[in-house]
C-alpha positions as CSV (number, residue, x, y, z in Angstrom):
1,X,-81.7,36.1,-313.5
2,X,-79.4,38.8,-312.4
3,X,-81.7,42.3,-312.9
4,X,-80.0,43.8,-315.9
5,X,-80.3,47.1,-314.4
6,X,-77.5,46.8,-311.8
7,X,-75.4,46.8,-314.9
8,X,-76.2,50.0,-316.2
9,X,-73.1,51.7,-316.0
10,X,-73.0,54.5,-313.8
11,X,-72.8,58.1,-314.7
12,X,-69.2,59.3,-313.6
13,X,-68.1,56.6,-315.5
14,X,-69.7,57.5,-318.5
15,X,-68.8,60.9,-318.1
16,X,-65.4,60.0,-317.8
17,X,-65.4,58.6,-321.6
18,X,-63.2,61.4,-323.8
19,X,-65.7,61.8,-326.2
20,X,-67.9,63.1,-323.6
21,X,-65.7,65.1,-321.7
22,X,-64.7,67.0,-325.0
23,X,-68.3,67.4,-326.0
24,X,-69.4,68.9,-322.7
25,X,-66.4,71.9,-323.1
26,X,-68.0,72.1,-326.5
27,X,-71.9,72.2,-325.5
28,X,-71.4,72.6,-321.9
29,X,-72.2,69.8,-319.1
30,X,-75.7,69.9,-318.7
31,X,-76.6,68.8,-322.1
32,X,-73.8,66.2,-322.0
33,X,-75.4,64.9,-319.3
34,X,-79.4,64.8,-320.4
35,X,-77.6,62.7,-323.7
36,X,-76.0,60.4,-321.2
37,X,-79.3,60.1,-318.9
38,X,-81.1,58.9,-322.1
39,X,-78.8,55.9,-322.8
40,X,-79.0,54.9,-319.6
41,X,-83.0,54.7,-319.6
42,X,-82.3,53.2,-322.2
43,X,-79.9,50.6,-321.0
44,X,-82.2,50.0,-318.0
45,X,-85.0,49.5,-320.3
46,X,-82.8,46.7,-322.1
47,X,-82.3,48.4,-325.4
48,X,-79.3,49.3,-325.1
49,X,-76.4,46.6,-324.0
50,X,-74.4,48.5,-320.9
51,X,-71.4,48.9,-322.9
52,X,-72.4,50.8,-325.7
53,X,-74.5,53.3,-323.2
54,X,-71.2,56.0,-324.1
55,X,-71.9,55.4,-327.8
56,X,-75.6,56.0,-328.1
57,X,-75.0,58.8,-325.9
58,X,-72.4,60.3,-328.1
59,X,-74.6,59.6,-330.7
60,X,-77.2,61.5,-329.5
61,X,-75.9,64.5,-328.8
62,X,-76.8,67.8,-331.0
63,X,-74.8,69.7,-333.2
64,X,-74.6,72.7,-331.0
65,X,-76.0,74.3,-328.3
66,X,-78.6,76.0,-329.7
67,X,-81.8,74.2,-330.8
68,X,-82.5,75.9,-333.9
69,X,-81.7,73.5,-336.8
70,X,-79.9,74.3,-340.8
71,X,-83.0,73.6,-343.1
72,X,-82.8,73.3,-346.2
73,X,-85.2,75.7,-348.1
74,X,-87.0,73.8,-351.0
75,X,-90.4,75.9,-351.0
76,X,-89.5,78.4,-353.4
77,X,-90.2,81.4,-351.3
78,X,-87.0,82.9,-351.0
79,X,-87.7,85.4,-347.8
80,X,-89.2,82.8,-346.0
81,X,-90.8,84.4,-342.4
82,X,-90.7,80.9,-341.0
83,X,-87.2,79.8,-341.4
84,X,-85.8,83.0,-340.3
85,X,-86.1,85.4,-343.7
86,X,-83.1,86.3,-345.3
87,X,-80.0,83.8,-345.1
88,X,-76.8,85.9,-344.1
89,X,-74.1,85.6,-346.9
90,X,-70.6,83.7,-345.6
91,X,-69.2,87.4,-345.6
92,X,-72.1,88.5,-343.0
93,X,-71.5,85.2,-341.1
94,X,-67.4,85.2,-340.7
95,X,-68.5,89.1,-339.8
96,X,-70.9,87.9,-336.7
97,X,-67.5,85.5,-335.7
98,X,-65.4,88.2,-335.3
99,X,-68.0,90.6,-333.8
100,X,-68.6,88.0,-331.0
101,X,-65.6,88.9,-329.5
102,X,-64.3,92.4,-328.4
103,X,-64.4,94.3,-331.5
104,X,-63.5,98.1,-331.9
105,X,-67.8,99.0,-331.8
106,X,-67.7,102.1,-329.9
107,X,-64.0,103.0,-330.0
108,X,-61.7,105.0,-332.2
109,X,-58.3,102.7,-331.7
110,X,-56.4,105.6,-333.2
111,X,-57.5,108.2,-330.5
112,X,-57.9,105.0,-327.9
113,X,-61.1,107.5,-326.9
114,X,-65.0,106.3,-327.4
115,X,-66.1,106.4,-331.1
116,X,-68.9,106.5,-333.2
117,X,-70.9,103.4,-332.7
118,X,-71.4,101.1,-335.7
119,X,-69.9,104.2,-338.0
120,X,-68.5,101.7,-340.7
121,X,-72.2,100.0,-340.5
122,X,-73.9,102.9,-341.2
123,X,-71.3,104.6,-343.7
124,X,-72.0,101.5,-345.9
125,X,-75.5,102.1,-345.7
126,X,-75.5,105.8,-346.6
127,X,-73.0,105.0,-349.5
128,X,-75.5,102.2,-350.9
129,X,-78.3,104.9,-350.7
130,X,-76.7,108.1,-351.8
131,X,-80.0,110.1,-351.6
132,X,-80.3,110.2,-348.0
133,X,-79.1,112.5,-346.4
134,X,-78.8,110.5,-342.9
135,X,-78.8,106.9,-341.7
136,X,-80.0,105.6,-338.7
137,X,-80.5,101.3,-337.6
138,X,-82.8,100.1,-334.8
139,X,-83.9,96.5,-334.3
140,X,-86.2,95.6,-336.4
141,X,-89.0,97.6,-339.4
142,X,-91.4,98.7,-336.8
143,X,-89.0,99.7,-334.5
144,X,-87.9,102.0,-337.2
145,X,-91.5,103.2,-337.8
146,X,-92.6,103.6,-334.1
147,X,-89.7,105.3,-333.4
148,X,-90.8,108.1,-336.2
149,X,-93.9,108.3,-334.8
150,X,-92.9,108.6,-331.3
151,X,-90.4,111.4,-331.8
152,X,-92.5,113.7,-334.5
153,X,-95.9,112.7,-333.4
154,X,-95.3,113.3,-329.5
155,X,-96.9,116.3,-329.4
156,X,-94.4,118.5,-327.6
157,X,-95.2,121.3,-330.3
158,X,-99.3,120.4,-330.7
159,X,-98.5,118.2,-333.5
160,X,-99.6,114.6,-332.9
161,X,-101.7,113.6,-335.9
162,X,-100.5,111.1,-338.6
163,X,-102.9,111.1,-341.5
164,X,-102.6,107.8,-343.4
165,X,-105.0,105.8,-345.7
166,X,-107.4,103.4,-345.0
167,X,-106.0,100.7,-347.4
168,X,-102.8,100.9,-345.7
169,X,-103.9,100.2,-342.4
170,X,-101.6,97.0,-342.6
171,X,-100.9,94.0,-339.9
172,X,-97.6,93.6,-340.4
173,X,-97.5,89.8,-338.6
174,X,-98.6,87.6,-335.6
175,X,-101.8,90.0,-335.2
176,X,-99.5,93.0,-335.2
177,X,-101.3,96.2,-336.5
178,X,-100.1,99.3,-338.0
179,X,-102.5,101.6,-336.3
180,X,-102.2,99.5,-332.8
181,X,-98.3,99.8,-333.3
182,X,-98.6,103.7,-333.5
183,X,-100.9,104.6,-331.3
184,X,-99.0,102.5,-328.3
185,X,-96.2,105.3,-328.8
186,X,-99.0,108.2,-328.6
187,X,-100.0,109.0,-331.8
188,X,-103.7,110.0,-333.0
189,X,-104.4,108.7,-336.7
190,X,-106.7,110.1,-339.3
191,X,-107.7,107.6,-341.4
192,X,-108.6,109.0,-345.3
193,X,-110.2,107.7,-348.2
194,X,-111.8,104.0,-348.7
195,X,-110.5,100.9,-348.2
196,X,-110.1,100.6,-352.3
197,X,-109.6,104.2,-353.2
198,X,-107.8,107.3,-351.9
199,X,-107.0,110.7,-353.5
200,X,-105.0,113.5,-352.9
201,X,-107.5,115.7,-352.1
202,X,-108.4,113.2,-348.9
203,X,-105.3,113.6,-347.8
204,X,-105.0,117.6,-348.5
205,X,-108.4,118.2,-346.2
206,X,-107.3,116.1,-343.3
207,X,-104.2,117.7,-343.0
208,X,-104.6,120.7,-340.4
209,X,-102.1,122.0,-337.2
210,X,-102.6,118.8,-335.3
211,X,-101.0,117.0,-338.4
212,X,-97.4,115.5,-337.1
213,X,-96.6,114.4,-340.8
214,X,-98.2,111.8,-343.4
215,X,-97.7,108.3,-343.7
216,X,-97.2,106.3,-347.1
217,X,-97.2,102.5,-346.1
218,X,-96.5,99.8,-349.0
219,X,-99.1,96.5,-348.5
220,X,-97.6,93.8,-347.0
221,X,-98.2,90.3,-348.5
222,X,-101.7,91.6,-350.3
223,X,-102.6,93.8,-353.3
224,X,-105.6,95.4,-354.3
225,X,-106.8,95.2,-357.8
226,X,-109.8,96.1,-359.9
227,X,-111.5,99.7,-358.8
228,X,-108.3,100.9,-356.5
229,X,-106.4,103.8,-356.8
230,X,-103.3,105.2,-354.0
231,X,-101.7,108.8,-354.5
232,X,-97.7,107.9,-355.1
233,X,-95.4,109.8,-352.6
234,X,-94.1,112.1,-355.1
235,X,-97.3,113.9,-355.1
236,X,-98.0,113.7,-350.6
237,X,-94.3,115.8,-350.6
238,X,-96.4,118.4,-352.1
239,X,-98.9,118.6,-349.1
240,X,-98.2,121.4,-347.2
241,X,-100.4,123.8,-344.4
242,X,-100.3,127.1,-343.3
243,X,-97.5,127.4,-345.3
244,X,-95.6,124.8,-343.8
245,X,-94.7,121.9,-345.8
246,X,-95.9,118.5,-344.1
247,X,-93.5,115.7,-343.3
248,X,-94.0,112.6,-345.0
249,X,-92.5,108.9,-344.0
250,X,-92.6,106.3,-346.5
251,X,-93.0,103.0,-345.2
252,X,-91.4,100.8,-347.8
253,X,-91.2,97.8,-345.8
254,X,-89.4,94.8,-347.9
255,X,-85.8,96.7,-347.3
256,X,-85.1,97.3,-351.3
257,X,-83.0,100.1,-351.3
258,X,-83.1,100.1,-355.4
259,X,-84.8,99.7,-358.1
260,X,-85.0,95.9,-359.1
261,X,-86.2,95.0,-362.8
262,X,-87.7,91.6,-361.9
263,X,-89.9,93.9,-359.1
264,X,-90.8,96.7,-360.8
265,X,-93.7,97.8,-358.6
266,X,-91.7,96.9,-355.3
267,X,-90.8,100.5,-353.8
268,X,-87.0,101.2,-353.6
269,X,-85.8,103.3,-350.2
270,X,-83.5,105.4,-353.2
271,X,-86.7,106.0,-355.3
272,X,-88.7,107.4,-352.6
273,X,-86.3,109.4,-351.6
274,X,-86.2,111.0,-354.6
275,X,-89.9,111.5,-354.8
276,X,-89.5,113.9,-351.4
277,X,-90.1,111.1,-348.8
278,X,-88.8,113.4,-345.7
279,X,-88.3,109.4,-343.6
280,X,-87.9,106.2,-345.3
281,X,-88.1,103.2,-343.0
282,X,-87.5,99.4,-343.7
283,X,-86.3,96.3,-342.9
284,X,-82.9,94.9,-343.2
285,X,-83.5,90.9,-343.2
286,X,-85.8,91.4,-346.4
287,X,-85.2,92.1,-350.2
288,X,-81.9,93.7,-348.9
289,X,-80.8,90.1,-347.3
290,X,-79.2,91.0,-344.0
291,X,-80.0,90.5,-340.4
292,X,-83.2,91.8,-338.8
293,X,-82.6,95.3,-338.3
294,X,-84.8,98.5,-338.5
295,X,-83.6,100.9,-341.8
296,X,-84.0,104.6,-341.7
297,X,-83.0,106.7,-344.2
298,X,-83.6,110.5,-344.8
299,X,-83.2,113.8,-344.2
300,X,-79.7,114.9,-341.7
301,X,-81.4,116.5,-339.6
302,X,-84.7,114.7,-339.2
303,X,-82.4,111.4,-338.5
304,X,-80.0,112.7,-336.1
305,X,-83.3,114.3,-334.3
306,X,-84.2,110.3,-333.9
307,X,-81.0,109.1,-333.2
308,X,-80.6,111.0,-329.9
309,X,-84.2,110.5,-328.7
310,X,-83.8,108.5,-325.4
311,X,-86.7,106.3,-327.1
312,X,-83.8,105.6,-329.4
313,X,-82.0,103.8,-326.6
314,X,-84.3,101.2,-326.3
315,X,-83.8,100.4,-330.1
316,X,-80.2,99.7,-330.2
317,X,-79.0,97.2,-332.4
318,X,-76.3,95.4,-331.0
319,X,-72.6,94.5,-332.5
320,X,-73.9,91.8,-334.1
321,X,-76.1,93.3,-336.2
322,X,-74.0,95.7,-337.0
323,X,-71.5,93.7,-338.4
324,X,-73.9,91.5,-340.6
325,X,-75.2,94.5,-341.9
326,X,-71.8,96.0,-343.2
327,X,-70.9,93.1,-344.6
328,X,-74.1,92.6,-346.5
329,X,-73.9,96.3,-347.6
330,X,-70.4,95.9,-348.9
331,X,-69.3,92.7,-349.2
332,X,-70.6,90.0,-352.0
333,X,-73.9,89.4,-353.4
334,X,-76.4,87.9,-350.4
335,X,-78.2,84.9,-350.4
336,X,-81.5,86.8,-351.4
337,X,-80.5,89.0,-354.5
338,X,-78.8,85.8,-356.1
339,X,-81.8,83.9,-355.5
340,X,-83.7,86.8,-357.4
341,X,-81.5,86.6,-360.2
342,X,-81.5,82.9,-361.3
343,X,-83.0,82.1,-364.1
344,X,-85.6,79.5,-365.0
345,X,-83.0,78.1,-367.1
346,X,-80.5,77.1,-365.0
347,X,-82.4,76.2,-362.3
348,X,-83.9,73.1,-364.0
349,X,-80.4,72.2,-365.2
350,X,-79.4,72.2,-361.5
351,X,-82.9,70.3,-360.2
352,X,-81.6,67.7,-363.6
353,X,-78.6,66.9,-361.9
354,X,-79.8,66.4,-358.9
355,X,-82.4,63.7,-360.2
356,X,-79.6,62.2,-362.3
357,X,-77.3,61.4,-359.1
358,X,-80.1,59.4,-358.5
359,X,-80.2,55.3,-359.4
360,X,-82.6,55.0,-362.0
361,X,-84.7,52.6,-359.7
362,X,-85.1,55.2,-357.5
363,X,-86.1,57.6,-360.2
364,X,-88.5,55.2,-361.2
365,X,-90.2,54.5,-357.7
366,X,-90.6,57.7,-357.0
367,X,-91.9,58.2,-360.4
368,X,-89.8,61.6,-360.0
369,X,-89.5,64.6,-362.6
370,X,-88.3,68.1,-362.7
371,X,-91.1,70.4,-363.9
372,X,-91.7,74.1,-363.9
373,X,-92.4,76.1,-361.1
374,X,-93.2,79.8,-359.6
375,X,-91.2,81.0,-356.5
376,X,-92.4,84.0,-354.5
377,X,-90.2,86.8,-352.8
378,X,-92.0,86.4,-349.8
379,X,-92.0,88.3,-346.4
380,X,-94.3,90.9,-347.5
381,X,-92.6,91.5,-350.2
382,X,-93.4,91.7,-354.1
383,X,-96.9,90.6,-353.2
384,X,-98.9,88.7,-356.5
385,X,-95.4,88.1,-358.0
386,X,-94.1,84.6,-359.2
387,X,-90.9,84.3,-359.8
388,X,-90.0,81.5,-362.8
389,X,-88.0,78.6,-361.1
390,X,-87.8,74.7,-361.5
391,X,-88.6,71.9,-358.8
392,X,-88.3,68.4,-358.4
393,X,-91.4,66.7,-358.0
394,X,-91.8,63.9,-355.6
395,X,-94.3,61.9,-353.7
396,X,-96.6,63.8,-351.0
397,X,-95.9,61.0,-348.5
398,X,-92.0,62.0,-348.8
399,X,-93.0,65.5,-347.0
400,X,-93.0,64.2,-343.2
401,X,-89.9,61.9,-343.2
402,X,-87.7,64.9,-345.4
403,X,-88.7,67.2,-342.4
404,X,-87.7,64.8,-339.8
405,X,-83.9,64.2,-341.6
406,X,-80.7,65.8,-340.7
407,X,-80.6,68.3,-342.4
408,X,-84.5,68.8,-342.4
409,X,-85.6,69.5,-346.0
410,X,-88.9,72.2,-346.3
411,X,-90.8,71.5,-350.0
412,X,-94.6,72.6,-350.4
413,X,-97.1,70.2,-351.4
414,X,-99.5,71.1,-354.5
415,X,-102.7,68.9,-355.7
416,X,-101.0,65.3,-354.0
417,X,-97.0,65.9,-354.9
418,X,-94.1,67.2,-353.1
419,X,-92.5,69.9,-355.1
420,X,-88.6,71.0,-353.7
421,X,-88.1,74.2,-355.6
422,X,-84.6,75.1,-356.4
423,X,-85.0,78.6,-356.6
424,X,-84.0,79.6,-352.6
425,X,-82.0,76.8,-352.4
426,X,-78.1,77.4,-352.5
427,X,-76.2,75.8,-355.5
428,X,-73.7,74.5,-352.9
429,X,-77.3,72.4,-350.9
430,X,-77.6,70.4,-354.1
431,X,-76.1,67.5,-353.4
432,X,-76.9,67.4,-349.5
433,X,-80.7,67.9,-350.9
434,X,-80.1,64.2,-353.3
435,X,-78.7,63.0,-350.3
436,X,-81.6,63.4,-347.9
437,X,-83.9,62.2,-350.9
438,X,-82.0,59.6,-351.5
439,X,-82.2,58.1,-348.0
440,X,-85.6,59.2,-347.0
441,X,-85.9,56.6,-350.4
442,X,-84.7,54.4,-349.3
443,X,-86.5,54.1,-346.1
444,X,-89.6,54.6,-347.8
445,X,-89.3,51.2,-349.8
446,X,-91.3,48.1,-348.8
């Protein structure tokens, strides 16, 4: 017998197939050529004949170039930390595709002479947030704060104190610490009140001429009930020393930048603002629903004191970012704020339909029903909230093979069923989510 792995075709010649050659200008050689590798293992292993090694290799190749994969969000958290937070709208998204090539960023086409970086970016933000007084975007929420502390809290003028409470001594994510986060940039903290309680008169007794300014952080994904008590920012912008009023940064985190009825103890960027919060900082892939960016907001002078910090350098946002954030600021309604606005209602008219495009045998194997649900905000945000939906309930054993499909669908499991909740989900998913049931049903059957 002739050894069947003389015949495996060799890789020039699969190369030279069309399909191939236009994938690899698409996804570049090399992964062209692990896809063609693969078939031929798999040809000398003799599961695959030596003429369809091309096919399976076209077969096999990915989407892009990039590894990360669409997943469909079914868990009913709609800022989801794991699948990236806060989907960009199509606006932010045709925004990133022009900003990936040479875009006007730093120049003034009318003068042909260097201009304002990110200007329209950050006029968009100031006009969504009248109250401030400046605008300033680094890369990320604690960017935004360390970059506060760094510049007022350096200690240039003998100031380099923050006093902050106890019960907001926060970690903010993957063993990330408030207090660690601050004191790499060379602040000294001063920690008042209990971890349950605080009152103004802690903070008024730790303040002295060391102080740099106080710090208001909101709790991420906790809260504390029962015997607690926190002193609201309108009453720290009273706080003053030797006659000098102290600073005080509001760490709002979640990115609101106002007032939302369905989160009416989430804090809002324009409400503390308007309490007397000198700083507000935030994040912009949050409640807001842009990219991940780093959102100050404040005082004119205070913010352009940040902006031309040299530490400031080190933050910069690129173009991208820019762009999805102006087009999230003043284009349509993002991914995230629809999400918050759907009602109960109609999401179980839409998680209906999509169990009525299913054959009733299927229906009936899966013994699937659509049943009421509560959705979270997620990311740190609107801890203790639930947020009415509807979800489809399912067999648990259908978890595993819907993550494994293409596109990979994300549910949560509760007391032995699968439950895909409609409420992060995109109207327009629908029927791609009763397709990838409806195969992942089919497999599933004896």
């Amino acid at each position: 017998m002739p050894d069947p792995r003389r015949a495996t075709p060799r890789t020039d010649q699969v190369l030279a197939d069309e399909r191939l050659v236009v994938a690899a200008g698409r996804l570049g050689p090399g992964l062209v050529k692990q896809a063609v590798a693969r078939a031929q293992e798999q040809c000398r292993a003799g599961d695959v004949a030596p003429e369809d090694v091309a096919d399976v290799a076209v077969a096999s190749l990915p989407e892009s170039a990039s590894s990360l994969r669409r997943v469909l969000n079914a868990t009913g958290v709609v800022v989801h930390t794991n699948l990236g937070r806060a989907p960009l709208s199509e606006a932010a998204v045709e925004a990133v595709r022009t900003a990936a090539g040479a875009t006007d960023v730093e120049l003034d086409l009318a003068t042909g002479r260097r201009g304002r970086r990110g200007r329209r970016a950050l006029d968009a933000l100031g006009a969504a947030v009248p109250d401030a007084g400046g605008v300033h975007v680094v890369n990320n929420g604690a960017a935004a704060l360390a970059l506060v502390t760094r510049v007022l809290a350096r200690g240039d003028d003998g100031r380099d104190t923050v006093v902050i409470a106890r019960g907001e001594l926060v970690e903010i994510g993957d063993g990330f610490r408030i207090p660690e986060l601050m004191e790499s940039v060379g602040a000294r903290l001063r920690e008042v009140g209990t971890t349950n309680r605080v009152h103004l008169r802690d903070y008024t007794s730790a303040v002295d001429d060391t102080t740099a300014f106080v710090l208001k952080v909101h709790p991420s994904n906790f809260a504390v009930t029962g015997f607690a008590s926190s002193v609201p920012a309108r009453e720290l912008a009273g706080i003053t020393h030797a006659g000098r009023r102290v600073p005080l940064v509001v760490d709002i985190g979640s990115g609101l930048l106002a007032h939302h009825p369905r989160l009416p103890d989430e804090p809002d960027a324009a409400g503390a603002l308007r309490a007397g919060a000198d700083l507000v900082t935030a994040s912009g892939d949050k409640l807001l629903g842009g990219p991940q960016a780093g959102l100050l907001l404040g005082e004119a002078g205070l913010v352009e004191r940040l902006r031309r910090d040299p530490f400031a350098r080190a933050l910069r946002v690129d173009k991208l970012t820019l762009a999805a954030l102006e087009a999230t600021l003043a284009g349509p309604l993002p991914p995230v704020p629809a999400a918050l606005g759907r009602s109960a209602g109609d999401l179980r008219a839409r998680a209906q339909a999509v169990v009525a495009a299913w054959p009733a045998d299927v229906v009936a194997a899966l013994d699937a029903e659509v049943v009421d649900s509560a959705g979270a905000v997620g990311g740190g945000g609107a801890p203790g909230v639930e947020l009415p939906s509807a979800a489809i309930s399912l067999p648990e054993r259908l978890a595993a093979p819907l993550r494994a499909g293409d596109p990979p669908v994300l549910g949560r499991t509760v007391r032995g069923r699968l439950l895909l909740d409609l409420l992060a989900l995109d109207p327009a998913d629908d029927a791609t989510l009763a397709d990838a049931v409806r195969r992942v049903a089919g497999a599933d059957r004896p």
